[in-house]
N, C-alpha and C positions, 0 to 999 in steps of 0.2 A: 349112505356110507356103510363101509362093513364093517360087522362086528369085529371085537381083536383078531387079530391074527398072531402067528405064532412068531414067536421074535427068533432072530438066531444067538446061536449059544453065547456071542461077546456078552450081549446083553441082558445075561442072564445073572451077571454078578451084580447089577444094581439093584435086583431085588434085596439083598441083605442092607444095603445101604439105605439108610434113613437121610431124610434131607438135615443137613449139617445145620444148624443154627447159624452159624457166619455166612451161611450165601442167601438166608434172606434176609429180604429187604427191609429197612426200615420203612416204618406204618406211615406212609403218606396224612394220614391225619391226626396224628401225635407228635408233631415235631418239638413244642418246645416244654408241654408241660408235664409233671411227672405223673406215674402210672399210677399210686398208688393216693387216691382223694382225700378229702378230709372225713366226706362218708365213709371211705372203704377202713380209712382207721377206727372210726367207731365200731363199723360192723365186728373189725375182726378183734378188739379190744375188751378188757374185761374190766378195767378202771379206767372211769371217766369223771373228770372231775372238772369245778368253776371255779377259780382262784383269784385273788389279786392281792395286793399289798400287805403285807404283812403292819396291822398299825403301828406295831414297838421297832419295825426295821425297812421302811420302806421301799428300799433297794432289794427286799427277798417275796415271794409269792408266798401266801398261806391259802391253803382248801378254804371255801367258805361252802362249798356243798359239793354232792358228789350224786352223780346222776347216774351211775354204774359203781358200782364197788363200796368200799365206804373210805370217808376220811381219813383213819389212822393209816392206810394203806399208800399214803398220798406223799412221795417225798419230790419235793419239788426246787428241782438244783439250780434254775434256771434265773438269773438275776431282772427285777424290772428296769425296761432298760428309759432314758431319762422321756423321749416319747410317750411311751406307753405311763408310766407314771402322773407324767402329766394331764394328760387326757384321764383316766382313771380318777385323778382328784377329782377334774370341773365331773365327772359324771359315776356320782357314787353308785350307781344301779347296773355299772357295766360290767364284765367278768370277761378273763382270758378261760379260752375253752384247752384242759389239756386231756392227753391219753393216753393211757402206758402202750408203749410199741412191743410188740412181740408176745400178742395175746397179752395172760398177765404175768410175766415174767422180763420183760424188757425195762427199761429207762422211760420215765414221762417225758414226752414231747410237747412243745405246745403246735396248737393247733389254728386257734383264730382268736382275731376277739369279738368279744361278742357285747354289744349294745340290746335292745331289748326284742326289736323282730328278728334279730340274728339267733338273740339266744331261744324265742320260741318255735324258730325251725328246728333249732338244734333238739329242742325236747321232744318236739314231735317225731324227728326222727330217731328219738331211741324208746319214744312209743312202737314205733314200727317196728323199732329193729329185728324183732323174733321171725316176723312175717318175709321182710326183704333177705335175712341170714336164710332163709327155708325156702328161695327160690322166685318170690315176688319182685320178678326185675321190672315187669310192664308196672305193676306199681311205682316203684323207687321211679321209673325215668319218670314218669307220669307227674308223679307232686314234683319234680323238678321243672320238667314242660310251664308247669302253673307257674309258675318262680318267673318265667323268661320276662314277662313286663312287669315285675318288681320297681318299684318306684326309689330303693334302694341300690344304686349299683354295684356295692361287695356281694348281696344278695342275687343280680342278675348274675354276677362274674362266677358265684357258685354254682349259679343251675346249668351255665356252659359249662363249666368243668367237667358235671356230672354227665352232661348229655352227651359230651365228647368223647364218655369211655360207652357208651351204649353201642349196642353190634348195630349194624344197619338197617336189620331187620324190625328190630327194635325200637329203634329212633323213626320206622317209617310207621310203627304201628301205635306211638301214642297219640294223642287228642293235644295238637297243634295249633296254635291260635300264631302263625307267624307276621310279626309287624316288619316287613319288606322292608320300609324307608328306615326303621329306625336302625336295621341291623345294616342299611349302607353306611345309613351317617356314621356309625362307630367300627365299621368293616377296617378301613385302610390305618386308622390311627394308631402314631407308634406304640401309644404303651395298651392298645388293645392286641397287641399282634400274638400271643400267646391264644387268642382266641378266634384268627382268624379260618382254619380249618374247619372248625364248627359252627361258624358263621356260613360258611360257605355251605356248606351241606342244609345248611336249617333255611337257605335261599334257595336252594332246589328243591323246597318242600313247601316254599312257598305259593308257586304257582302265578307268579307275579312279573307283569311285562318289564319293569325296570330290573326283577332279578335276571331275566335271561340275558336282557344287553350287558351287565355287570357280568355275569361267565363267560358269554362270550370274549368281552375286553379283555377278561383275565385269560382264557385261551391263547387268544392273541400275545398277550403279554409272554406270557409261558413259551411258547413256540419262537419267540425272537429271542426273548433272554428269561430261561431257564431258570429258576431259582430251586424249583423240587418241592419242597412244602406245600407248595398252592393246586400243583396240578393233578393230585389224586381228589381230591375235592371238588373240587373246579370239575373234573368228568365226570365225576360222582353226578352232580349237581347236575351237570348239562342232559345225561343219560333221564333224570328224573324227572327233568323239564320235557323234555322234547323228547323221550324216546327214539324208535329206530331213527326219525332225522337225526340224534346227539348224536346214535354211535356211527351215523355216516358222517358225521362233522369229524369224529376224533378220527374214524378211518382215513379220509384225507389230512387232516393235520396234525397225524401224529403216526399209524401204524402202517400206513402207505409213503410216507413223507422218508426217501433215503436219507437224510441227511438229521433227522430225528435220533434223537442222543438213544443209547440202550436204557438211560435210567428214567427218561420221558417216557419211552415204548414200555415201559414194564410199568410206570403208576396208572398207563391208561390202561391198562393188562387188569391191574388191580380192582380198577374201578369195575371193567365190566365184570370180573369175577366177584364182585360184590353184590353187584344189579342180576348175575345168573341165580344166585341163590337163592331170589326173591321176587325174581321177573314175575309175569303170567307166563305159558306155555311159549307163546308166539313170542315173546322178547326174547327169552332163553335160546329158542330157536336160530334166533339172529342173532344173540349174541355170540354162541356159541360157533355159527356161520363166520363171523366176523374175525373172529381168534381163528380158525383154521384157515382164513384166506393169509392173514397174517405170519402166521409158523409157514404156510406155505412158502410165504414171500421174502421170507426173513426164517430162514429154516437156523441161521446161527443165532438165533434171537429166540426160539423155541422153549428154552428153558425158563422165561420170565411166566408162560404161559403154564407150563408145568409146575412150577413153585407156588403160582398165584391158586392155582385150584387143589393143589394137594395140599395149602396151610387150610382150604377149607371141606377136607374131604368131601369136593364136587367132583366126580369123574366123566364129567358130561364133555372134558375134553380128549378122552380114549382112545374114541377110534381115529379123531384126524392123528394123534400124536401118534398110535401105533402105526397107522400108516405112513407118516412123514418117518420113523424110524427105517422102517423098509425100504424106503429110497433110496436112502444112504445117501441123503444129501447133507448130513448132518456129519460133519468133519472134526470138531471137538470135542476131546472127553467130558469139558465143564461144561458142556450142552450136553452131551451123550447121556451124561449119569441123571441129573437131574428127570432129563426126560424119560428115560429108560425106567427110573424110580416109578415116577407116575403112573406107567402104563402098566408094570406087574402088579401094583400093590392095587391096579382098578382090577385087574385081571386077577387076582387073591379075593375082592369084592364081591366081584359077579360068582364066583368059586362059593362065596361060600353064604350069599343068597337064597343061590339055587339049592344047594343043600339045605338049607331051614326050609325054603318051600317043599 
């Protein structure tokens, strides 16, 4: 393929244009839980504290320790509500974990409660905390990895949380012990569904013949009735298993398939722009083979391709896109810009490379 080429002048105005926030997509594997964890409030927190009943008013919380900051600092607005009360009497050793929101200048929130292996994660992770704030992320996923066959299920429900927000790269790189059956048996059930995205993923890392038929079925599923949530996962996962066979499965059932929704065509977009940043040479190879047969085929569909690799600044999709630009098969401006975007800001890249070397 050849290097960029030189674009004409229309296209010269989306170099200033950054990619808009609103036209991307939402994270395929974040659909329903919030971004910000119970770890990520500790880390970012400077009072942390253990409460519970106050004995003269039992309807209000009182500090009984504080594991960040100190007591007096501790105003806790927040009523015990008649559940939590209850449980809290039969089990005097228990504590509500809370933490001032907004560094230490926000409102205390609570956080969990905590019973006594819950609360000894919790102190351990603010043993850590200096180590995981200063950049030890393979750490932090790592003691959660361990977590995953917790014999406690609020405890397992934690460590998906955490391993949910881990990049990909990351989640491929800690020390995995994944138990296949038991992450089917609780895959599909209602009030697990919060956790099925990373369920899915942590089944593609399995390496396990019941996990592959279970992606597949879900492939299947997805390609007849679309749900969106399941299917950046799910290719995630199938790519991981099966390599170049995955991404000639998704190529036929999803990036060659006319009748493939654009929001389908773009999570399997996502997926193999997740597998390109992390491939070996030869998968990236064909990944990247795979996405330009695609833009070729689907030149108004071009932009999912361009958005998925410039949220990861990979420009390893360049030169198909500068040349699918020259063609002028691309008829759209909400395709035009996007893609137009990519291709200068890789062409600003190699610019300014070469200059350092």
């Amino acid at each position: 393929m050849q290097s960029f080429k030189r674009l004409a002048a229309p296209f010269a105005l989306a170099a200033a244009i950054s990619l808009p926030g609103g036209q991307a997509p939402a994270c395929a594997f974040h659909t329903y839980l919030p971004e910000r964890t119970v770890v990520d409030m500790l880390l970012e927190t400077e009072n942390v504290i253990l409460a519970r009943p106050d004995p003269e008013n039992p309807f209000r919380f009182t500090a009984v320790a504080a594991l960040e900051g100190t007591l007096e600092q501790a105003a806790l607005p927040t009523l015990v509500d008649s559940t939590t009360r209850r449980k809290m009497s039969a089990n005097p050793d228990d504590v509500v974990l809370f933490a001032r929101d907004g560094g230490g200048y926000g409102p205390f929130v609570r956080l969990a409660y905590l019973d006594g292996p819950y609360r000894e994660i919790v102190e351990t992770i603010m043993e850590r905390k200096e180590d995981w704030v200063m950049g030890d992320d393979l750490g932090r996923y790592q003691f959660f990895a361990d977590l995953l066959s917790h014999s406690d299920p609020t405890i397992r429900a934690l460590a998906l949380r955490e391993l949910d927000t881990a990049p990909y790269d990351l989640l491929r790189a800690v020390d995995l012990s994944v138990d296949a059956g038991a992450i089917l048996r609780d895959l599909w059930q209602i009030y697990e569904a919060p956790y099925v995205p990373i369920r899915l993923l942590l089944l593609g890392l399995s390496d396990s013949d019941a996990a592959r038929a279970e992606i597949r079925r879900g492939l299947e599923t997805e390609r007849l009735r679309p749900t969106g949530f399941r299917l950046g996962p799910l290719a995630t996962a199938l790519v991981e298993l099966d390599g170049a066979e995955g991404i000639a499965e998704l190529e036929t059932l999803f990036l060659s398939e006319p009748d493939a929704s654009a929001e389908a065509q773009e999570l399997v977009v996502e997926a193999l722009a997740i597998h390109a940043v992390s491939s070996t040479p030869e998968m990236r190879e064909r990944i990247i083979s795979a996405l330009a047969d695609f833009a070729t085929l689907r030149p108004d569909r071009a932009d999912a391709v361009a958005r998925q690799f410039q949220i990861r600044y990979d420009f390893g999709m360049a030169d198909a896109l500068a040349e699918l630009l020259e063609s002028g098969t691309i008829r759209s401006a909400k395709v035009l810009i996007p893609v137009s975007t990519y291709v200068m800001m890789a062409r600003q890249d190699q610019t300014m490379m070469t200059e350092f070397q």
